[in-house]
C-alpha positions in Angstrom: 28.1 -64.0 -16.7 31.2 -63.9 -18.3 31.6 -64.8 -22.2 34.4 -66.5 -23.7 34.0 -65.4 -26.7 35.0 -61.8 -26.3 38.5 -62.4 -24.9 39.2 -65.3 -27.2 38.5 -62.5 -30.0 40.7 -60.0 -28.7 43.4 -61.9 -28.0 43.0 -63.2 -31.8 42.5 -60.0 -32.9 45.9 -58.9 -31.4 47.6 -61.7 -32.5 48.5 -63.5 -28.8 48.4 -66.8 -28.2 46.7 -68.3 -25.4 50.5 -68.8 -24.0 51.4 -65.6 -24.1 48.0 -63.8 -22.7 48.5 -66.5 -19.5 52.4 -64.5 -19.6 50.9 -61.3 -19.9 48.1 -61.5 -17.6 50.3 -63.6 -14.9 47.4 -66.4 -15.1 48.1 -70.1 -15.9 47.8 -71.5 -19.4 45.4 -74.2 -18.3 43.4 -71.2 -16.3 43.3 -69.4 -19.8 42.3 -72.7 -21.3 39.2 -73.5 -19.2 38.1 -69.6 -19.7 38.1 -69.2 -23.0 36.4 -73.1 -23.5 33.8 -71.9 -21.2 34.5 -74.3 -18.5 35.1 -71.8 -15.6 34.6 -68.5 -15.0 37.1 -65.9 -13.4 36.5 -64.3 -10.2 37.0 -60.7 -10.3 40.2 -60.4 -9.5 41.7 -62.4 -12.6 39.0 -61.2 -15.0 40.8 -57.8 -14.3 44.6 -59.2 -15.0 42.8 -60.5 -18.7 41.6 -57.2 -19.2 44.9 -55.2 -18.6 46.8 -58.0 -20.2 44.2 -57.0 -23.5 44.1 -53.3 -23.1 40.2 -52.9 -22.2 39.0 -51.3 -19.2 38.8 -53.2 -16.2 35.0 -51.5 -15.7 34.3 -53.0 -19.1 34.0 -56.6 -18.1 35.8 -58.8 -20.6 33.2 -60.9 -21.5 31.3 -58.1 -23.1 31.1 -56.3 -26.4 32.2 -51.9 -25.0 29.2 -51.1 -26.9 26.8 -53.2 -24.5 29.5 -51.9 -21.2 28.6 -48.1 -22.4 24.6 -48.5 -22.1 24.9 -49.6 -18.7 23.6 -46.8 -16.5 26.3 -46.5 -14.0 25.6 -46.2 -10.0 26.4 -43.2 -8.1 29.2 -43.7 -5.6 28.4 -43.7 -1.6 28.8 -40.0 0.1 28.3 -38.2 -3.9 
């Protein structure tokens, strides 16, 4: 589930508007809009163009605080 809080945060917390994080990350305004309001949530794909476009790791999903992302036991890769 993906929380828009957490981006809304750091894009405050940087200083970006919602105008330039849709410039940044390539995504429309309006897509930016309905994300942070909680009406839609990205796929995948676009969840990862908000994270580069915020500087957090793409494996740390967006929506959540890094503390929470680090306690998640990670799973082994297929073939290791």
């Amino acid at each position: 589930m993906f929380s828009a809080e957490r981006p809304t945060q750091l894009r405050r917390d940087r200083g970006i508007t919602q105008a330039a994080l849709a410039q940044l990350s390539g995504l429309s305004l309006g897509a930016i809009r309905n994300y942070q309001q909680g009406w839609r949530d990205p796929p995948l794909s676009k969840a990862a163009r908000l994270a580069t476009a915020l500087n957090v790791f793409v494996d740390q999903p967006v929506g959540e605080k890094p503390e929470a992302a680090a306690k998640k036991p990670r799973r082994p890769r297929k073939g290791k």
